[in-house]
DRENBA-268614 format. One line per 3 residues: number of its first residue (from 1); their letters; for each residue x, y, z of C-alpha. Coordinates in nm, 3 decimals. Each point is the difference from the previous one (the first is absolute). Layout:
% residues N
NUM> a> X,Y,Z ~ ...
% end
This chain:
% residues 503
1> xxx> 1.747,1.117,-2.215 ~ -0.305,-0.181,0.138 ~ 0.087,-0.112,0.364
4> xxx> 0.004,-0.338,0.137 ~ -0.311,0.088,0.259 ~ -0.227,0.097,-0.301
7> xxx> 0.148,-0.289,-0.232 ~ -0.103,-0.250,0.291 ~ -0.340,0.215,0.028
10> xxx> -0.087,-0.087,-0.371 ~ 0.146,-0.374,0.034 ~ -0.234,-0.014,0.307
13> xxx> -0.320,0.127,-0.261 ~ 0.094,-0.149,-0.304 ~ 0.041,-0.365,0.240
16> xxx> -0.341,0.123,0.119 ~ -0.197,0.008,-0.378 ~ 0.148,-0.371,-0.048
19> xxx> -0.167,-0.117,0.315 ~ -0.271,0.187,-0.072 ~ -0.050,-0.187,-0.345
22> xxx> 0.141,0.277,-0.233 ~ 0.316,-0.173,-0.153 ~ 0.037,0.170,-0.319
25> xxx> 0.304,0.222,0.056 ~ -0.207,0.290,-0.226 ~ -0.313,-0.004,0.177
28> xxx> 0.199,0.073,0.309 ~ 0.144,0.249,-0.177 ~ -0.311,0.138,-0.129
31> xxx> -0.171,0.020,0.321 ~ 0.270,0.228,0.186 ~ 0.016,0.211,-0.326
34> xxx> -0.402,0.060,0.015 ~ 0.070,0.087,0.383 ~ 0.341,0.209,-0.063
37> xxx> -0.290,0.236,-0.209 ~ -0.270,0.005,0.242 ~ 0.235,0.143,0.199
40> xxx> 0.141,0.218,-0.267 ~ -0.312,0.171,-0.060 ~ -0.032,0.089,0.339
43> xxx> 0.335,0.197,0.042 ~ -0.107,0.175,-0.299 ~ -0.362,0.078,0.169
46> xxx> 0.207,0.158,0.308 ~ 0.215,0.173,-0.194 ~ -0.293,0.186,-0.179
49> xxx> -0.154,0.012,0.379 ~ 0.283,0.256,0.124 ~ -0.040,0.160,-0.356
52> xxx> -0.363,0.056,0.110 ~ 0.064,0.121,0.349 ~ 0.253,0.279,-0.189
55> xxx> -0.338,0.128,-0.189 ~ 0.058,-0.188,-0.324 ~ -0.288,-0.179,-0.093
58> xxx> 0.026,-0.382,-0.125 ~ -0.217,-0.011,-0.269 ~ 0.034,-0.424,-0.071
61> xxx> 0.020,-0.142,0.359 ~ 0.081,-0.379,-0.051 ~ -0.164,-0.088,0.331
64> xxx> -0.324,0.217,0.031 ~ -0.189,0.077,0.323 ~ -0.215,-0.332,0.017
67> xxx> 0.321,-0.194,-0.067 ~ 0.270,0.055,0.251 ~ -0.044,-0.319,0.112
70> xxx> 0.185,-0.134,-0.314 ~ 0.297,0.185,0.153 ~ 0.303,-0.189,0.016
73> xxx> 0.040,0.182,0.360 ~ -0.343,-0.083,0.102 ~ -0.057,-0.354,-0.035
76> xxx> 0.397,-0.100,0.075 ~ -0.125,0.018,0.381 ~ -0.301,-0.196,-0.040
79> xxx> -0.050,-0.306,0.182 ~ 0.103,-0.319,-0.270 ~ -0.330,-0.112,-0.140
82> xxx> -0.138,0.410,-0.042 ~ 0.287,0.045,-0.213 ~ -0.043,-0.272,-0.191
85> xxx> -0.329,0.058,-0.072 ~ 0.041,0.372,-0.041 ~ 0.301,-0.078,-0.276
88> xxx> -0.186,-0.278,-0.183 ~ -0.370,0.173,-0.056 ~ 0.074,0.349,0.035
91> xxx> 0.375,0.067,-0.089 ~ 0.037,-0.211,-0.308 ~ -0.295,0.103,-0.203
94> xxx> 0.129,0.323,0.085 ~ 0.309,-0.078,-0.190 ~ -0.160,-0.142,-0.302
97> xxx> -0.224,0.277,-0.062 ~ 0.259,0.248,0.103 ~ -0.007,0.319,-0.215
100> xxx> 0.106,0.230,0.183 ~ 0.391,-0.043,-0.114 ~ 0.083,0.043,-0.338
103> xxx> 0.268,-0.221,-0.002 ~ 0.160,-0.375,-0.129 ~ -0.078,-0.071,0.391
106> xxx> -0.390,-0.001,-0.015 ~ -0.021,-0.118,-0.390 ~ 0.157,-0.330,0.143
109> xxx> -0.189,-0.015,0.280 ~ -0.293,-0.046,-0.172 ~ -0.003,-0.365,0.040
112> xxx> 0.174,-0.009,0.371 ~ -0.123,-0.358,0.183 ~ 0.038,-0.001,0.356
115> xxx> 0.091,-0.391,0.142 ~ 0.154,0.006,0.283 ~ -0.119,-0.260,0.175
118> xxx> -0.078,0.107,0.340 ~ 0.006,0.317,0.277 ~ 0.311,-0.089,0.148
121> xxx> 0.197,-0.076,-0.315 ~ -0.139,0.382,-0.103 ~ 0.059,0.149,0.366
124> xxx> 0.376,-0.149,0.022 ~ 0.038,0.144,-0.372 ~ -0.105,0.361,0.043
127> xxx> 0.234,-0.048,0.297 ~ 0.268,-0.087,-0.146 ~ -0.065,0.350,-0.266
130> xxx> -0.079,0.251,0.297 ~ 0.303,-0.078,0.147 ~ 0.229,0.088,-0.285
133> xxx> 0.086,0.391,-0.047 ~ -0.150,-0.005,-0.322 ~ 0.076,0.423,-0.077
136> xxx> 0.337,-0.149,-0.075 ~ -0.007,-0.057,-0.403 ~ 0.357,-0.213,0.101
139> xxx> -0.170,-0.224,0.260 ~ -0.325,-0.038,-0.203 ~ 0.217,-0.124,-0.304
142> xxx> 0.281,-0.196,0.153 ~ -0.387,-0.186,0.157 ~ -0.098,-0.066,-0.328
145> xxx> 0.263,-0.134,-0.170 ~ 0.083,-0.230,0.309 ~ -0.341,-0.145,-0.081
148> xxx> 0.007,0.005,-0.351 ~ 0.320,-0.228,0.100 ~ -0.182,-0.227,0.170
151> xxx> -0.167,-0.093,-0.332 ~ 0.279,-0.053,-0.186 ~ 0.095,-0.231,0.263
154> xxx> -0.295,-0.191,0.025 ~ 0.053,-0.107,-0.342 ~ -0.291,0.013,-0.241
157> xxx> -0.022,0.339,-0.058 ~ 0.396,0.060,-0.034 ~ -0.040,0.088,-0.359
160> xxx> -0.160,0.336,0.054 ~ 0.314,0.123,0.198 ~ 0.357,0.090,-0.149
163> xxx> 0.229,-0.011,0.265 ~ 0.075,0.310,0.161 ~ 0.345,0.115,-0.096
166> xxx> -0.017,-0.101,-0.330 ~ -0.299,0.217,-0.035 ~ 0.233,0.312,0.127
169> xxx> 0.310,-0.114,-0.187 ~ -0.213,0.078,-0.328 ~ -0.149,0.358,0.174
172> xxx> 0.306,0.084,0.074 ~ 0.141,-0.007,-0.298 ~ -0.277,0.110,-0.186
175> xxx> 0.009,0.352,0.201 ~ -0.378,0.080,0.042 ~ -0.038,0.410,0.035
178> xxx> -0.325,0.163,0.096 ~ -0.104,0.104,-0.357 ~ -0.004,-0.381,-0.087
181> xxx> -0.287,-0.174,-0.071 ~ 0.054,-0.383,0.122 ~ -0.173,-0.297,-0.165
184> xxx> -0.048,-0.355,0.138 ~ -0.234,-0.206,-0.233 ~ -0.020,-0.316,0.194
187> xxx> 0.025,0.146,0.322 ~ -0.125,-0.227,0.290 ~ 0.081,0.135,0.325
190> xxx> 0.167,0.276,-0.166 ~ 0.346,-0.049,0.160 ~ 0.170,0.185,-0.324
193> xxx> -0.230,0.320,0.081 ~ 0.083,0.016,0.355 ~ 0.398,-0.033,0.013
196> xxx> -0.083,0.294,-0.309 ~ -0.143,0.194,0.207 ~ 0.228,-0.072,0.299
199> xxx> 0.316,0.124,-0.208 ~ -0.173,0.291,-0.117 ~ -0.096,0.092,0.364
202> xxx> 0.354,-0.075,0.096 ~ 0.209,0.180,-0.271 ~ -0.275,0.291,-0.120
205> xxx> -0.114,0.047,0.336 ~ 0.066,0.410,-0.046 ~ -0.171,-0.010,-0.350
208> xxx> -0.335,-0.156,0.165 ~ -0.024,0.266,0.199 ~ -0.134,0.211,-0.325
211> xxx> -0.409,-0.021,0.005 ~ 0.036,-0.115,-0.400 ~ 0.221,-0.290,0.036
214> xxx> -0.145,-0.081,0.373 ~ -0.337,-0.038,-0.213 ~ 0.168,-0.176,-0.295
217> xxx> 0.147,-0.230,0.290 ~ -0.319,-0.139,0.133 ~ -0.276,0.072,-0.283
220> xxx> 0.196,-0.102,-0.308 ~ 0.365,-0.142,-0.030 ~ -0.084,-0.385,0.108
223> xxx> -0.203,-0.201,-0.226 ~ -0.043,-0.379,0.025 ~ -0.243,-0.231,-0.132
226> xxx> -0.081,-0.394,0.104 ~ -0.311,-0.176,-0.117 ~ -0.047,-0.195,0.337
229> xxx> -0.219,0.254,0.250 ~ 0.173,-0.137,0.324 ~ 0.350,0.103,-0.121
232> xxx> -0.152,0.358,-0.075 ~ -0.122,0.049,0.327 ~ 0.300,-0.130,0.160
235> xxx> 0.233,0.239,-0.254 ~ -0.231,0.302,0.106 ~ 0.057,-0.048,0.322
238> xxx> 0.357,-0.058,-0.042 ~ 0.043,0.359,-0.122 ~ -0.224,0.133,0.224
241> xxx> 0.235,-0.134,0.327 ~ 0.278,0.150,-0.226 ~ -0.112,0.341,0.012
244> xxx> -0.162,0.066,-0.364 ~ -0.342,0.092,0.032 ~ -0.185,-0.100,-0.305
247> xxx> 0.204,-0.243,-0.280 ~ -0.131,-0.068,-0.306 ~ -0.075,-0.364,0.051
250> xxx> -0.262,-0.162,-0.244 ~ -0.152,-0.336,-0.091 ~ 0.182,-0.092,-0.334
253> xxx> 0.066,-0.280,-0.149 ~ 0.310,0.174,-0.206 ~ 0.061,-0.295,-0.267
256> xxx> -0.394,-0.008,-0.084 ~ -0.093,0.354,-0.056 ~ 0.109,0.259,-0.234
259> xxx> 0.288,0.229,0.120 ~ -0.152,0.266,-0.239 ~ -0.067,0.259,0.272
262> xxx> 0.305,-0.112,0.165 ~ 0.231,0.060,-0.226 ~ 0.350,0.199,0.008
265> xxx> -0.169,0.105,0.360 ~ 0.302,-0.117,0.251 ~ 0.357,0.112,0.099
268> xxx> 0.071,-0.303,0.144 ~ -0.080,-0.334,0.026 ~ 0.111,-0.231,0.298
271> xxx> -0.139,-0.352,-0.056 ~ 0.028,-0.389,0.057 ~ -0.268,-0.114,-0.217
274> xxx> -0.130,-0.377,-0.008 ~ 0.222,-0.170,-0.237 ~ -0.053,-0.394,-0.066
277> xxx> -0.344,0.061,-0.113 ~ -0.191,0.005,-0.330 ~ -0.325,0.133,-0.136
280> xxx> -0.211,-0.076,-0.273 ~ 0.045,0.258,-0.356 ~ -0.422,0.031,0.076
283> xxx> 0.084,0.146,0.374 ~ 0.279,0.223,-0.058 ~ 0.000,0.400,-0.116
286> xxx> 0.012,-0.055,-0.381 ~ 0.218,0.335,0.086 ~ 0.304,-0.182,0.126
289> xxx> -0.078,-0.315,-0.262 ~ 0.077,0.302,-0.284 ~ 0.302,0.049,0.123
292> xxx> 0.148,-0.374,0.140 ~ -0.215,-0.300,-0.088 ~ 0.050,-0.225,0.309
295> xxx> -0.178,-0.188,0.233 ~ 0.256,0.073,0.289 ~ -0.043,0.219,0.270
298> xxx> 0.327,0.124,0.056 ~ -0.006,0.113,-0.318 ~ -0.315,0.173,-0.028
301> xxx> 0.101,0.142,0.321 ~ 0.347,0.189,-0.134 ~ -0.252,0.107,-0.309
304> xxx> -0.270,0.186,0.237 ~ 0.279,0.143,0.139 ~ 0.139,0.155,-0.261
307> xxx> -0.346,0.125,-0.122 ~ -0.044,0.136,0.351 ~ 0.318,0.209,-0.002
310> xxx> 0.006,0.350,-0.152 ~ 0.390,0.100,-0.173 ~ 0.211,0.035,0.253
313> xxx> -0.140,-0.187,0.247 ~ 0.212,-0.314,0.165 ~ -0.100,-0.398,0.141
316> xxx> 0.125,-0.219,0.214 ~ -0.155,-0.364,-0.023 ~ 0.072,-0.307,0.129
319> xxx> -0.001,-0.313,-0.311 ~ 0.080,-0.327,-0.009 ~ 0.322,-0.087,-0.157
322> xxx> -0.166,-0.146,-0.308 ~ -0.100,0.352,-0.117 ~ 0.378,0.084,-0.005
325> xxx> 0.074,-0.292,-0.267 ~ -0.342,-0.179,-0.127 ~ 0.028,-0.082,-0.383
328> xxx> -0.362,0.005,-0.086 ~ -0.079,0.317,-0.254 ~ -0.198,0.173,0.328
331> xxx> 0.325,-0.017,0.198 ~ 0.203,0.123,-0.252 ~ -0.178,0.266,-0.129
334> xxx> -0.081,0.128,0.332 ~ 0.404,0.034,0.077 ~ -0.002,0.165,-0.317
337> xxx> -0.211,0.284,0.080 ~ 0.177,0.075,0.342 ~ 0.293,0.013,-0.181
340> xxx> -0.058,0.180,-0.314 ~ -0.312,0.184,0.050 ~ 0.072,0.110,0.372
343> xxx> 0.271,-0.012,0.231 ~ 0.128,-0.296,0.189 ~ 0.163,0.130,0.281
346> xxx> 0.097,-0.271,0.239 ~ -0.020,-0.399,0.087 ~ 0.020,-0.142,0.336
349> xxx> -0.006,-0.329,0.033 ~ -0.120,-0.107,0.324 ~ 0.074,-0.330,0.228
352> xxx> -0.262,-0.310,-0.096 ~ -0.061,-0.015,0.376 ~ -0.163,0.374,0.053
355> xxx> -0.358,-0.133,-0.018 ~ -0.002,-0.323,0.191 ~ -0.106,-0.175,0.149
358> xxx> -0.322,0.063,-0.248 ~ 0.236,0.012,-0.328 ~ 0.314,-0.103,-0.094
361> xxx> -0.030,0.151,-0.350 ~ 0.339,0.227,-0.131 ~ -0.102,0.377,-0.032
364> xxx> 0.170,0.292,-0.096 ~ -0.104,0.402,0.027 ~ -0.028,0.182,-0.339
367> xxx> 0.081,0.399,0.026 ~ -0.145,0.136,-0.282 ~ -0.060,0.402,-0.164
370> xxx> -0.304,0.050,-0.294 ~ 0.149,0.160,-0.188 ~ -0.190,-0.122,-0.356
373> xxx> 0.295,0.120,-0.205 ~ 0.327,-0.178,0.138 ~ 0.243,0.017,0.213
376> xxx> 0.142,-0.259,0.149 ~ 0.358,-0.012,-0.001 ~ 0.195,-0.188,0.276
379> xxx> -0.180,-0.232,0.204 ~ 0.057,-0.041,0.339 ~ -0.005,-0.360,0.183
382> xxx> 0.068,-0.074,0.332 ~ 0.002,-0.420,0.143 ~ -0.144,0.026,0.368
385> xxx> 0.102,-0.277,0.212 ~ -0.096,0.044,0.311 ~ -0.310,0.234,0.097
388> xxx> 0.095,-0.004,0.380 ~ -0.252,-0.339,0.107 ~ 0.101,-0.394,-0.049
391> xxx> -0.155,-0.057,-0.391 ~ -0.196,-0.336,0.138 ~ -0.348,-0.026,0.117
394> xxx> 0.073,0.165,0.390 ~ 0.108,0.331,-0.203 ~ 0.239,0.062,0.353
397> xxx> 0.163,0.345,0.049 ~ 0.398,-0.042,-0.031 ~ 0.064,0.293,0.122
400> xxx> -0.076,0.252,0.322 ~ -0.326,0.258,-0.146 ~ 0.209,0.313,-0.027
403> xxx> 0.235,-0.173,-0.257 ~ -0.319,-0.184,-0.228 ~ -0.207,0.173,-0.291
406> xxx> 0.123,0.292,-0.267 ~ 0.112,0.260,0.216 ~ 0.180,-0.188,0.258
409> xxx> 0.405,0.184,0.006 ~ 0.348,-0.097,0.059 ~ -0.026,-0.330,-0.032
412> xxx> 0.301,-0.271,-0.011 ~ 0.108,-0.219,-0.265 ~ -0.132,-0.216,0.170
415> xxx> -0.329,0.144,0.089 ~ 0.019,0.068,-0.387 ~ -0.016,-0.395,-0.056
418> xxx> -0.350,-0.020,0.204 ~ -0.179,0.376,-0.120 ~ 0.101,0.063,-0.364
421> xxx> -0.269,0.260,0.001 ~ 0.142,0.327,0.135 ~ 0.324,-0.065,-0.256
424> xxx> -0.274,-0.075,-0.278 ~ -0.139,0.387,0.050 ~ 0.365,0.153,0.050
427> xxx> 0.115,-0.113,-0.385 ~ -0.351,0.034,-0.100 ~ 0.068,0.371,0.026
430> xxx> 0.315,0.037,-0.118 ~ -0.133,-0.263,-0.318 ~ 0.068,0.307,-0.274
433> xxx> 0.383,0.057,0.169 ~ 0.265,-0.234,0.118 ~ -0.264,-0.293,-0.006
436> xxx> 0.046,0.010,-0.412 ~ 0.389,-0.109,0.043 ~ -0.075,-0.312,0.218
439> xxx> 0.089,-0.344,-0.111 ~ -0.254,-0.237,-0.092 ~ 0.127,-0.240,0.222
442> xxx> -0.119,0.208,0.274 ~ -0.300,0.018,0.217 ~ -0.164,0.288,-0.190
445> xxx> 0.108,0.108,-0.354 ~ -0.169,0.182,-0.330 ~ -0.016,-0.117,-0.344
448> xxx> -0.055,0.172,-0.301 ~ -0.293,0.037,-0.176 ~ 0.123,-0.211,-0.315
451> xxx> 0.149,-0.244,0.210 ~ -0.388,-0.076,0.091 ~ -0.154,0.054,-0.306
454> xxx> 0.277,-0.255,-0.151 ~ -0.169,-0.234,0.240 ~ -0.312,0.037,-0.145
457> xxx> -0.055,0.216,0.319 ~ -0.025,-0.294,0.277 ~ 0.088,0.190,0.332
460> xxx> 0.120,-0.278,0.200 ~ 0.274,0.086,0.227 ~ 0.212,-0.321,-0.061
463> xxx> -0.027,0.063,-0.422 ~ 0.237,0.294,0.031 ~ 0.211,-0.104,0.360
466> xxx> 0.362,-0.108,0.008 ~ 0.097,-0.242,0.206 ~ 0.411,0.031,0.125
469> xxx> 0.180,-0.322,-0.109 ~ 0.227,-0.148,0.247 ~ 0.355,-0.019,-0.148
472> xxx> 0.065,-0.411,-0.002 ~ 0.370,-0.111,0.022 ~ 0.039,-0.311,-0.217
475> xxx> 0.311,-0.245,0.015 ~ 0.118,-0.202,-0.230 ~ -0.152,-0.336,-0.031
478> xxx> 0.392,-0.161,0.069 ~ 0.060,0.169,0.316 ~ -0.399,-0.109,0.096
481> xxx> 0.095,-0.374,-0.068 ~ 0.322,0.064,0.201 ~ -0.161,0.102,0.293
484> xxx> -0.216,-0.317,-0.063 ~ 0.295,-0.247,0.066 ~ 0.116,0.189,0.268
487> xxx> -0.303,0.000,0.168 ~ 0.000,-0.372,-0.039 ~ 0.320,-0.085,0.132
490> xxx> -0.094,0.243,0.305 ~ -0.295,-0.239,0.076 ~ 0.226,-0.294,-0.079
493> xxx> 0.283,0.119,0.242 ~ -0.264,0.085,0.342 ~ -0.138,0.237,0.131
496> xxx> 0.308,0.253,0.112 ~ 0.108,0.037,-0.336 ~ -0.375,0.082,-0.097
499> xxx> -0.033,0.209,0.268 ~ 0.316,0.188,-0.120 ~ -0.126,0.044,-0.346
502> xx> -0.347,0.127,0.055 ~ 0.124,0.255,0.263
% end
């Protein structure tokens, strides 16, 4: 966890861009990330220094002899306005004509804009970064996703973040192994890819240490895509702090362009795309339109992903609950396929309050297998309640931080009322065992596959629930009137006799 002295450092700098005139929560963002490389590169550089004084030669030097004084090491000493003037003309050309790397870094660097304001603003920044023990892949992430936090919370760029433990409720039980290769087509900060390759870290730790899937790790198992350049630098980076090397993340806009020589590619696809949108037929890959003609997003969305899958491989994704019962031909045809043509797995319906205070809109998670022959059978459903925060627009914990998100244990029934989570992933694996004999009038249950399709496959939770009926003792309506004319003589008599009655 990021301490309270470095969360007060950043509140310090981010207070600092607003005074300085920056107040768009990304552009802060932005700038740190451009500096978080900078100083990137040059741990790298020493690195291949002590490789060099061991007699191995470095062959691509990213800071050459006439350029050490781009060194994030040489000019973090310099006096305010040297540095500033040293980062602004020397340091960020460098970065957009960087070569050097052949990585997602540089490619996104290309069009890198330095405005910070002044020297001191800069000076108090790099500050703040030298005096955080970057080497520590823990410290450098728990930094970043404080920050990315702090543009959730300033509101207009919420959308681009899915809170965090929802994010690793659906890793967890989605299982990611180190052969996987993971898939987020509308990735923004790439929050999905990161608590990936967190749990992979954490669970395959042993099977990383092989050089194959070490390399698979950081050259090829994370692939997102996001058509708006800012969020890819910002997702780069992400991983980067995270500890993988070199994602795969490109500028795509997924619902546009064909998925040709994307197709049947991914294991596993973790995604909360933009729903509530619509596009034009002339905008949108004529090879999603083949399969689902719609103009909605969230629908287009579920398509790509199914194109994007290759048999066997599994999705998570967040939709809105009017892909679970829509009655236009799109929506029902699209329930259709997951049912029949792959294999519905799972449907968690989630609490209307998880994304406020930017929406209020009802979601649900689909689990899903391509399968393109079949399959389904039972599907599972599970009605969260409570994710562990209030469900209005302050989003308050309820409970201490050891007993929130997915993997929190031993909690009460009553903790159980506040964090439905942890519960959700228990039954979730036991969904093929006892989880098949529960009552539909409980919190999670599974319904047959004809039970749905006699539905004309709508997948809303409440369609196949059962709600326990209070037994109601009735009297007869002469006994009723009786204790009518009682009552009346009671009130007739005074108040002792009342008294007496009622008690």
């Amino acid at each position: 966890m990021i301490t309270g002295e470095l969360k007060s450092k950043v509140d310090r700098v981010w207070d600092a861009f607003w005074s300085g005139g920056i107040s768009n929560p990304l552009e802060v963002m932005e700038q740190i990330t451009y500096l978080l490389f900078i100083r990137r590169l040059d741990e790298l550089q020493t690195a291949k220094d002590r490789m060099v004084r061991r007699g191995i030669p470095d062959t691509s030097p990213f800071f050459g002899a006439g350029q050490q004084d781009l060194r994030w090491k040489t000019f973090k000493d310099a006096e305010p306005a040297q540095m500033y003037r040293t980062v602004a003309d020397k340091v960020f050309p460098y970065l957009r004509a960087l070569g050097g790397e052949d990585s997602t870094y540089s490619h996104h660097m290309k069009d890198a804009r330095f405005t910070i304001p002044t020297p001191n603003l800069l000076a108090k920044v790099v500050l703040l970064l030298e005096g955080i023990p970057m080497q520590d892949k823990d410290t450098k992430g728990d930094l970043y996703e404080y920050m990315l936090g702090k543009i959730a919370s300033a509101g207009q760029n919420g959308q681009f973040r899915t809170p965090r433990h929802i994010i690793q409720l659906m890793v967890e039980m989605t299982a990611p192994n180190p052969r996987d290769e993971i898939c987020d087509p509308a990735c923004g900060t790439a929050g999905f890819l990161v608590n990936a390759s967190e749990y992979v870290q954490r669970v395959h730790k042993d099977d990383l240490i092989e050089a194959d899937n070490q390399h698979h790790f950081n050259n090829s198992m994370f692939h997102g895509f996001d058509f708006d350049s800012t969020m890819l630098r910002i997702g780069s980076m992400n991983m980067l702090q995270h500890g993988v090397e070199s994602p795969d993340i490109r500028h795509r806009d997924s619902l546009s362009q064909s998925a040709g020589e994307e197709s049947d590619r991914y294991s596993l696809i973790l995604a909360n795309p933009p729903f509530a949108g619509s596009l034009d037929y002339e905008t949108t890959s004529s090879d999603l339109l083949k399969v689902v003609k719609t103009k909605k997003t969230e629908l287009l969305f579920l398509t790509l992903f199914l194109k994007l899958l290759k048999p066997g491989g599994r999705a998570a994704v967040i939709v809105p609950d009017g892909v679970l019962f829509g009655t236009t031909k799109a929506h029902k045809e699209l329930r259709r396929m997951l049912v029949e043509g792959q294999k519905l797995d799972a449907v968690v319906k989630l609490p209307s309050g998880v994304f406020k205070p930017y929406a209020g809109v009802s979601t649900a998670i689909l689990f899903f297998t391509k399968t393109d022959s079949g399959g389904t059978d039972d599907v599972w459903f599970y009605d969260v309640r409570a994710d562990g925060f209030s469900l209005d627009d302050k989003r308050t914990p309820l409970l201490a931080e050891e007993h929130l998100g997915a993997r929190a244990t031993d909690l009460t029934a009553e903790q159980h009322t506040k964090n439905n989570l942890p519960d959700v992933l228990a039954r979730w694996r036991r969904r093929t065992a006892d989880e098949r004999t529960r009552a539909r009038t409980e919190q999670s249950f599974c319904v047959p596959k004809s039970d749905i399709t006699a539905q004309e496959y709508d997948l809303s939770l409440n369609r196949y629930k059962e709600i326990v009926q209070k037994e109601v003792v009735t009297r007869p309506p002469l006994e009723i009137l009786d204790d009518l004319e009682r009552l009346d003589k009671a009130i007739e008599a005074g108040s002792a006799e009342l008294k007496e009655m009622l008690a």
